[in-house]
N, C-alpha and C positions, 0 to 999 in steps of 0.2 A: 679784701680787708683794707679799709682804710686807713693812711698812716699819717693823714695829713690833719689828722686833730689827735693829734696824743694826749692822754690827759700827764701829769705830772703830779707827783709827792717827793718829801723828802725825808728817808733812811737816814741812823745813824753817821753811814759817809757819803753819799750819793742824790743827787737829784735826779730821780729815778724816772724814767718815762715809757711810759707801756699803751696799749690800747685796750680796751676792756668793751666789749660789746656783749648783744645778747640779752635775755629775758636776768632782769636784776636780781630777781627772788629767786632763780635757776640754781642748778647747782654748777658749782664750780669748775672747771679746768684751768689750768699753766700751761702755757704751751714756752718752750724755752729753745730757742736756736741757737744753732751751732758755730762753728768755726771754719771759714769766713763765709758767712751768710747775715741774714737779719732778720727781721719781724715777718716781713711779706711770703716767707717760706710755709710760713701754715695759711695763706688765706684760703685754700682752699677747706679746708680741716675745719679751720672754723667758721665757715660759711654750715658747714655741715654740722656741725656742734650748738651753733645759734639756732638753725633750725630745728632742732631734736629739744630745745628746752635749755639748753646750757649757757652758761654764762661764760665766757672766755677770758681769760688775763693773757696777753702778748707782751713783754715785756723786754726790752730792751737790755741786753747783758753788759756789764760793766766795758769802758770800753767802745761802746759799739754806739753807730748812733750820737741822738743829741743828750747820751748821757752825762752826769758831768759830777765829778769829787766836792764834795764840797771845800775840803780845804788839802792845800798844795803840797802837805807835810803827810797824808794820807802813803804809805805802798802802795805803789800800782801794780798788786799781784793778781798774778792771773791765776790763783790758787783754786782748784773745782769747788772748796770745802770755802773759799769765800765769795764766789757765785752762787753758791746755795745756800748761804747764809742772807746772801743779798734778796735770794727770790723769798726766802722764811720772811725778813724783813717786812718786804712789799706786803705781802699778804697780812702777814699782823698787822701793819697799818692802814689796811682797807678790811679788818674786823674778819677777815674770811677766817673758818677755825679748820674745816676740812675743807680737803682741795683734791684732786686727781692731777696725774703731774704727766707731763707730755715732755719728753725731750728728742733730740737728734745732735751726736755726734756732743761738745760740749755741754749741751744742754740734756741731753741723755748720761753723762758721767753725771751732772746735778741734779737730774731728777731721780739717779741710783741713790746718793748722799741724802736725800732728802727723805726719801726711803726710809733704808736702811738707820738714819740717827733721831728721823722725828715719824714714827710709824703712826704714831695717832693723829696727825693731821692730814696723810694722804691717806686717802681710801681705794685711789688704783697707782699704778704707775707703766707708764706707757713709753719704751725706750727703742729709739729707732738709731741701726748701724752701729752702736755700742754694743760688746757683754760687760760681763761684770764680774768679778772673783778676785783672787787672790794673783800679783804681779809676780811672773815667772819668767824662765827663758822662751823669747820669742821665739816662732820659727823662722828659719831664713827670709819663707814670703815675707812675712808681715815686715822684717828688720827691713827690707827692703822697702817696703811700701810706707814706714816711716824714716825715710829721706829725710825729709824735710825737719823732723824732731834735731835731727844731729845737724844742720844746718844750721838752723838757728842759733845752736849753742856755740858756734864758731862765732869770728869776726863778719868772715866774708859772707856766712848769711844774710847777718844781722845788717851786714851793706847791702844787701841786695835787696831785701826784704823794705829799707829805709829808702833805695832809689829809685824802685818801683812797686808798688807792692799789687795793686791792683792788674799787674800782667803776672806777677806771681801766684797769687789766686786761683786769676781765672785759668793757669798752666793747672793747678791743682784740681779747679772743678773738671776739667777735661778729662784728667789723666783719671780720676777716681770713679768719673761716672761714664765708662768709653761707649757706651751706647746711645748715651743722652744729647741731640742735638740745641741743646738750649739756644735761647735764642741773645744777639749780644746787647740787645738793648735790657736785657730782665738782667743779664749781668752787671752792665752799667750802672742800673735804676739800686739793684742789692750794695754793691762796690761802695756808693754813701756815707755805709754805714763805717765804710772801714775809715772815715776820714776823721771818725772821733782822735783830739789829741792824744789822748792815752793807748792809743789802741794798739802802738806799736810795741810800748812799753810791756804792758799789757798779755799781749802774744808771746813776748820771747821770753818772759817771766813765765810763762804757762808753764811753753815748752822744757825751759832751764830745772824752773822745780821739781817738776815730777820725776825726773833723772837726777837731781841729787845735784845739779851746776850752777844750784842758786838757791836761800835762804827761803824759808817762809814766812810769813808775815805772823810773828808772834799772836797778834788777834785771834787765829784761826790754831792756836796750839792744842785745845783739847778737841776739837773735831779732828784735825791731824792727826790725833795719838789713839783715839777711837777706831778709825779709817782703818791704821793699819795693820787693825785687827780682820779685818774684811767683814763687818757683821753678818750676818744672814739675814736676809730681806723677807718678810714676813708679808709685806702687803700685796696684793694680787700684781702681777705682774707680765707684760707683754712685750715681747721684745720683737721687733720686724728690722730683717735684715736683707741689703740685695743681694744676688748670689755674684753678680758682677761687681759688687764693692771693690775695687782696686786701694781704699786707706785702709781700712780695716775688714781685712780677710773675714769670710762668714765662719772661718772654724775660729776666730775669736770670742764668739758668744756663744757656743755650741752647749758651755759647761752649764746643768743646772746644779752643781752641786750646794750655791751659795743662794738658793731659795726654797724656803722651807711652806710659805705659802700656794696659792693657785697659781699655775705657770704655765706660760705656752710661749714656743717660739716660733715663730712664720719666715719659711724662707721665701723671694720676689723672685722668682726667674726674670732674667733679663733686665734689671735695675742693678743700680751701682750706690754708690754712696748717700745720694739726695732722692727716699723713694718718696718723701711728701711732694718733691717737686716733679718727681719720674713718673709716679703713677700714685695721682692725688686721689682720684675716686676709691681704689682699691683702699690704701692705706687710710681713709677717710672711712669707710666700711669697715674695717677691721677694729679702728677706735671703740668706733660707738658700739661694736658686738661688744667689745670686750667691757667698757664702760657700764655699760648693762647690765650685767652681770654682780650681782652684789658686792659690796667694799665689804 
């Protein structure tokens, strides 16, 4: 997937930059990345999506990239409910009215959101390494495996994370995906993305809000207040998860209680947190089954 001609618009706060390839008249997908990654995480997906007919949006998440605020008085929240406002955004200003929403890890918590508060514009939704339900007590794995959530909310994260961040990362893709020898230049070439000015901001506001160590951005008050009702997801729904995920344990998505639509879950033997990048063909095959399938 090429990223060297992005096209650009500009949302309510954001100069928004994505890549959109593919047959025009096609039907739609979102493909939405995670945290810390970037756009080049689905080229293979939508190599596979452009040739099946489909029309792809890559879009660059707030933060990330050469995305950029419009104006300086803007929250730099990293709030999921305004990354998913941001990707509704994008789309209503490029006319699309239904969409299929692809995510992984942040962008799988916005393609849940997106779901679940605007069901008439997607017609699938496809969540990779995420569940989704109702926020409980963790089990000890998991609290363990989010480290890094309570880190940030400290000083001495938020220094470490500010004095290097791109060795902190890639400590994280290691640690999450322990089977996957990535290679360091695909790391390097991703890492880019992280050097948007906002992005550190960004990030520990993510982390901060969702544990209650930091404000939300009033903008985002009644999606917030919706949320925390947990709705039930209606629209067909696919969740791929690796059984080796070391950030989020595969008994986190286990639950279908909060989908009342079509549902299926695929567990990946021997893949860890990143299975578009782990095992692209597979996960590439299992989209377009699932896509196919009527909205």
């Amino acid at each position: 997937m090429a990223t060297d001609n992005l096209r650009v618009l500009r949302t309510s706060r954001l100069e928004q930059h994505y890549a959109d390839s593919g047959p025009a008249a096609g039907p739609v997908a979102v493909l939405l990345h995670g945290w810390p990654d970037a756009i080049a995480t689905w080229a293979s997906q939508v190599a596979a999506l452009n040739d099946a007919g489909w029309r792809t949006l890559v879009p660059y998440l707030r933060g990330f990239g050469p995305n950029r605020f419009l104006a300086a008085a803007t929250p730099r929240s990293g709030q999921l409910s305004a990354i998913a406002t941001d990707i509704l955004e994008l789309v209503d200003a490029l006319g699309v009215q239904r969409f299929a929403v692809i995510g992984h890890d942040w962008g799988a918590r916005a393609a849940y959101i997106l779901a679940a508060l605007r069901p008439e514009r997607v017609s699938h939704c496809v969540a990779l390494s995420v569940g989704y339900g109702a926020p409980g007590p963790l089990s000890l794995r998991q609290a363990q495996n989010y480290w890094y959530h309570w880190y940030f909310a400290v000083p001495r994260g938020e220094a470490a994370l500010r004095a290097d961040r791109r060795a902190l990362c890639q400590h994280l893709w290691r640690e999450w995906a322990p089977g996957w020898a990535f290679d360091e230049a695909l790391f390097a070439d991703t890492a880019q993305a992280f050097d948007n000015p906002d992005w550190l901001a960004i990030t520990l506001h993510s982390y901060r809000q969702r544990w209650g160590h930091a404000e939300g951005d009033p903008a985002y008050a009644e999606w917030e207040a919706r949320l925390r009702g947990t709705p039930v997801i209606t629209v067909p729904t696919l969740v791929l998860h690796g059984v080796d995920d070391c950030c989020n344990d595969p008994s986190t998505s286990a639950s279908r209680e909060y989908f009342s639509g079509r549902y299926h879950r695929i567990l990946l033997p021997g893949i860890g947190h990143f299975p578009q990048r782990e095992a692209p063909a597979a996960v590439g095959v299992a989209i377009l089954d699932w896509l196919d399938l009527p909205g």
